[in-house]
C-alpha positions, 0 to 999 in steps of 0.5 A: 500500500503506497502513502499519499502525498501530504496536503498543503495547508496554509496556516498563520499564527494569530499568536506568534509564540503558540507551536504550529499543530502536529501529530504525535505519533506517526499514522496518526489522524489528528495534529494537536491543537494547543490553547493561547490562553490559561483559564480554569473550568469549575465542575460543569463550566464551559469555555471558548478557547483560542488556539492562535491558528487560522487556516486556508484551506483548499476547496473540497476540504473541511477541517474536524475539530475532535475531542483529546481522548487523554483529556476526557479520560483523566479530566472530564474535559468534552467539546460542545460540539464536536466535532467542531467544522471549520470549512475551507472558506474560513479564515479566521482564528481556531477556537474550541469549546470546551466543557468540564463535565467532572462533577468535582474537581476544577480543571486548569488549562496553562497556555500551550497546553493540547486541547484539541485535535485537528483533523483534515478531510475532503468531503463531498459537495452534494446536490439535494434533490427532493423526491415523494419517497427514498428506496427502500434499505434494510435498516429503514427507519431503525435508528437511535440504538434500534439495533440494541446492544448496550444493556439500558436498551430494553427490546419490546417489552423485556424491561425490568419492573419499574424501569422507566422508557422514554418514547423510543423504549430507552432506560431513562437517564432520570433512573440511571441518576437515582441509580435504580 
């Protein structure tokens, strides 16, 4: 299997001091993006932090700002939206939403810390057209865990007694907070 040629993509620091994303580990997706700013996130805190990178790039291609593995692990740190699009005709700077969902501890971000990873694709544009019905597929309309496979998922009607369901017969977040 040959490997392609890296793609060119065009960067300006916003912060002339922060370290230009890069990857880790050879083969890997995602270059880490770094924050220009110290700030600290108390239990449930949310945040917009500045990676002091702007990118161009080519028409095609969208960038996918992805959750740090290590940070959720250890910290509890998630993005709100991840992944975050930044699409080819954006210019300005990067910024990531991060969340501390630890329900304790106050997390410290120091600049120039990994927040984030970055990863670059080329997607497809796409032209919608209308019609009365879509072909039929075997999922159909089976979607939001209708294939099972996790235990909260009750199928029909095997769920425990007292176990509450929401709509689409799904254990109930308020039952798993009550731990019954």
């Amino acid at each position: 299997m040959t490997s392609r040629d890296p793609l060119n993509v065009l960067i300006r620091r916003v912060d002339p001091d922060v370290p230009l994303p890069e990857y880790a580990q050879p083969g890997d997706a995602g270059a880490d993006l770094r924050t220009t700013e110290s700030r600290e996130l108390a239990p449930g805190e949310r945040a917009v932090l500045p990676t002091g990178v702007s990118i161009a790039l080519p028409e095609g291609y969208a960038a996918f700002v992805h959750p740090r593995s290590g940070l959720a692990a250890r910290c509890g740190v998630a993005l709100v939206n991840a992944p975050g699009t930044v699409d080819a005709g954006y210019r300005g700077e990067i910024k990531v939403i991060v969340v501390n969902l630890d329900p304790r501890e106050t997390v410290r971000f120091e600049r120039f810390d990994r927040i984030a990873q970055l990863v670059v694709q080329q997607v497809e544009k796409v032209r919608f057209q209308e019609v009365a019905e879509l072909p039929a597929s075997a999922r159909a309309e089976g979607g939001f865990g209708s294939t099972g496979g996790h235990a909260a998922v009750g199928v029909g009607s095997g769920m425990g007694p007292g176990e509450q369901t929401g709509g689409n017969r799904y254990a109930s977040v308020v039952s798993d907070r009550e731990g019954q």
